[in-house]
C-alpha positions as CSV (number, residue, x, y, z in Angstrom):
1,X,167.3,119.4,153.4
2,X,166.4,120.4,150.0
3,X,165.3,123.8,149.1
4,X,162.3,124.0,147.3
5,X,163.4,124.2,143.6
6,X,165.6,121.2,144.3
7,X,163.2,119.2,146.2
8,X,160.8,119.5,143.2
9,X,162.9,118.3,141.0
10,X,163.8,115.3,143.0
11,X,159.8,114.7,143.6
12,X,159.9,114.5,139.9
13,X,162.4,112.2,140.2
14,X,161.3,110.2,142.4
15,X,158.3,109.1,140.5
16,X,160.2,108.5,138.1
17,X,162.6,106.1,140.3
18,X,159.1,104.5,141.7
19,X,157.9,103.6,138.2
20,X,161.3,101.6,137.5
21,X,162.9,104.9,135.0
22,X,165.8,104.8,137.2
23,X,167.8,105.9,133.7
24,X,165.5,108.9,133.3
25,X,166.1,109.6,137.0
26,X,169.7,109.8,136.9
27,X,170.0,113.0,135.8
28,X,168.0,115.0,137.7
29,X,169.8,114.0,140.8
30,X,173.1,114.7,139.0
31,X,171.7,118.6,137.9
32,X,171.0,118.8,141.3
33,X,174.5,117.4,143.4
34,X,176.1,119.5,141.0
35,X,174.5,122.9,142.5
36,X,174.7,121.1,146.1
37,X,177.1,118.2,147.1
38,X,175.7,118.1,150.3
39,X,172.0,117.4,149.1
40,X,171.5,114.3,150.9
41,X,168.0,113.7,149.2
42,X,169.3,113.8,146.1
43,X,172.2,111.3,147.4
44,X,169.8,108.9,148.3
45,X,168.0,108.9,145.2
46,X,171.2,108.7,143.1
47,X,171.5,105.8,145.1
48,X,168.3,104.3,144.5
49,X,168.7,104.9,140.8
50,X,172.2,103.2,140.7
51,X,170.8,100.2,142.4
52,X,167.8,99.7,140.2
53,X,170.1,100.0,137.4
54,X,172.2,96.4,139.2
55,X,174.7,99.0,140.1
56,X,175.0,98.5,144.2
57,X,178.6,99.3,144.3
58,X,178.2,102.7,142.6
59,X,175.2,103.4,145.1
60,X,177.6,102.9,148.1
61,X,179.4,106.4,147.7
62,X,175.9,108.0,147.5
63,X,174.8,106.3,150.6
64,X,177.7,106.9,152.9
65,X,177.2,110.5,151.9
66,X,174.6,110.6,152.8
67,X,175.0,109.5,156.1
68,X,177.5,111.8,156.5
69,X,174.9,114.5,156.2
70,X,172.0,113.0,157.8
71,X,173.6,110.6,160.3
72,X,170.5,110.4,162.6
73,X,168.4,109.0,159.6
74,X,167.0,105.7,159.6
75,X,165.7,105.6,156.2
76,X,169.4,106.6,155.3
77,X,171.0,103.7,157.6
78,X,168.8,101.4,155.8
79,X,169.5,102.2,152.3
80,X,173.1,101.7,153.0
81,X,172.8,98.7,154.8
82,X,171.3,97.2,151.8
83,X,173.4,98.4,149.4
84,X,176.6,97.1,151.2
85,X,174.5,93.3,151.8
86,X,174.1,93.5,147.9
87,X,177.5,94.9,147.8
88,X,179.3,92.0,149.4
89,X,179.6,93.4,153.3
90,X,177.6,91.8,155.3
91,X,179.0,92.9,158.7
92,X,178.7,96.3,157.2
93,X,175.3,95.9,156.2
94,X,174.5,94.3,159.9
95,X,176.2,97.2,161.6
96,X,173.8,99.6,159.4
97,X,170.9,97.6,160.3
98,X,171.4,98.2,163.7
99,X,171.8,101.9,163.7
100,X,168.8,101.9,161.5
101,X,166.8,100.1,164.4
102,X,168.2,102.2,166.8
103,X,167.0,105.0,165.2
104,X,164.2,103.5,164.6
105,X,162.7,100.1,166.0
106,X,159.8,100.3,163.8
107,X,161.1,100.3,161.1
108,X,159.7,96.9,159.3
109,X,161.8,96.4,156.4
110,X,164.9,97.0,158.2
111,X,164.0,94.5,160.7
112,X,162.9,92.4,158.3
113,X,166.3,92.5,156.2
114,X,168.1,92.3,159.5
115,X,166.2,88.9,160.4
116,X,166.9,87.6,156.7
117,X,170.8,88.4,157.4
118,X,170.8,86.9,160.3
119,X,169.2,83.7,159.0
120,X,171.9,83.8,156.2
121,X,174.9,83.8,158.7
122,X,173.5,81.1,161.0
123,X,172.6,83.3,164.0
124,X,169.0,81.3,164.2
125,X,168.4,82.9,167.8
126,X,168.6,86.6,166.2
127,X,166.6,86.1,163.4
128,X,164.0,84.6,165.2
129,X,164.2,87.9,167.2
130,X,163.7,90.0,164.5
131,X,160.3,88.3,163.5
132,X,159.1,87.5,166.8
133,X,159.3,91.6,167.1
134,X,157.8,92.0,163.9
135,X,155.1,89.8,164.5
136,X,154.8,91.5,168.1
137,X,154.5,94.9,166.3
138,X,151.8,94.2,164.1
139,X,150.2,91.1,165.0
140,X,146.8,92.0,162.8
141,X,148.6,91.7,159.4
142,X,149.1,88.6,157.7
143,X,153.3,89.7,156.5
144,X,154.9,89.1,159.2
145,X,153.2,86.0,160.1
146,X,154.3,85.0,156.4
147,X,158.3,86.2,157.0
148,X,158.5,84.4,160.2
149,X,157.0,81.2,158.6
150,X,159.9,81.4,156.0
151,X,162.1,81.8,158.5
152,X,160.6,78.4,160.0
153,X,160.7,76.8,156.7
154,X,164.6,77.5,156.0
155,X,165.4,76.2,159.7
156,X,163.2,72.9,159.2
157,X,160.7,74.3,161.8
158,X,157.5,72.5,159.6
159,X,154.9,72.5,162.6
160,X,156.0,76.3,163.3
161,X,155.8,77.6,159.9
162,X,152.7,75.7,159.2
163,X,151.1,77.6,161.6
164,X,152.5,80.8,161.1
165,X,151.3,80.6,157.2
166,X,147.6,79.6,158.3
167,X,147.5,82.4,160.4
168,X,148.8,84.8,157.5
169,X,146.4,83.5,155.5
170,X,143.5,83.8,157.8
171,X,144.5,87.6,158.1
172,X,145.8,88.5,154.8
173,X,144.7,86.0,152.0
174,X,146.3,88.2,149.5
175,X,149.4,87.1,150.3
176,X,148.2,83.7,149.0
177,X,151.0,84.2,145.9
178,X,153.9,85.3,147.8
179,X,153.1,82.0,150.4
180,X,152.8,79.5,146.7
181,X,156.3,81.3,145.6
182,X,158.1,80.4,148.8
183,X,157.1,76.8,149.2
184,X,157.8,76.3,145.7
185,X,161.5,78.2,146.7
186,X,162.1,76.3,149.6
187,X,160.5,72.9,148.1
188,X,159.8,71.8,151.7
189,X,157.1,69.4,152.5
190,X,155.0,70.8,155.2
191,X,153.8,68.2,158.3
192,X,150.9,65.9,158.1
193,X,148.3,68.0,159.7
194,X,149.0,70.5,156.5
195,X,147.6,67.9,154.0
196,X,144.2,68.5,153.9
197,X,141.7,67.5,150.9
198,X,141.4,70.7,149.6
199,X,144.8,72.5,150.4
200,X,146.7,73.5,153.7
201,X,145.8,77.0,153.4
């Protein structure tokens, strides 16, 4: 843990990070690892920070320090796991993903991310796992609905994913953007029932 003139620093930081000055965050974390190498807040940042700056690579020291430190954290598992998918690693990232969920199982984006590798590497039965669970674990919200009707879409599912997007729509109409971006991604046409006069959704 961070002791408190660190950790203020780093909450500094962090805003920073959050409002895309991952440049301006840099340092900080740097001042910081210098007075304590074992800092694993400050790890993760740095991570952060390297990432947002296209730099996933870099990140991957920070993260596995991390771990080191704070082995039992999901948040931690999860930001290596995405750093070492971005990196090129995608049994890596999957093995992180795991321990993440283990930690963890509701942790959404991880099981989220896990589902989208999944789908990448062809394991249809596993990522439909993931969003089933998602969709189990918060069936009142529109986003998961809306990832497990991508997750139809890529696999040619049209009927399934129809339905899945009506019923994110019904719950979250927000989402109304994100659901135009990925039919326009996936330039799919959705089954017959979806053509109605004034829209599917």
């Amino acid at each position: 843990m961070s002791d408190p003139p660190h950790l203020a620093a780093l909450q500094k930081a962090e805003a920073l990070a959050d409002a895309g000055s991952f440049a301006q965050a840099l340092p900080t974390c740097d001042r910081v690892l210098a007075e304590d190498p074992e800092d694993a807040a400050a790890l993760t940042l740095k991570g952060r920070c390297l990432e947002g700056l296209g730099r996933p690579a870099d990140a991957l020291p920070c993260y596995k320090l991390a771990r080191l430190y704070l082995p039992s954290y999901a948040p931690v598992r999860y930001n290596l796991a995405r750093a070492l998918d971005a990196s090129g690693d995608p049994d890596g990232a999957l093995a992180e993903y795991d321990e993440c969920l283990r930690l963890d199982g509701s942790h959404f984006a991880a099981r989220a991310s896990r589902g989208a590798l999944r789908a990448a590497r062809g394991d249809e039965a596993g990522a439909l796992a993931d969003y089933d669970e998602l969709v189990r674990r918060a069936p009142e919200t529109g986003h998961p609905f809306l990832l497990r009707g991508g997750f139809h879409l890529t696999f040619k599912h049209h009927n399934a994913a129809y339905e899945d997007f009506k019923t994110a729509m019904r719950l979250s109409p927000q989402l109304k953007g994100d659901l135009d971006r990925l039919l326009r991604e996936n330039a799919e046409p959705l089954p017959p029932s979806a053509e109605e006069p004034h829209g599917p959704f």
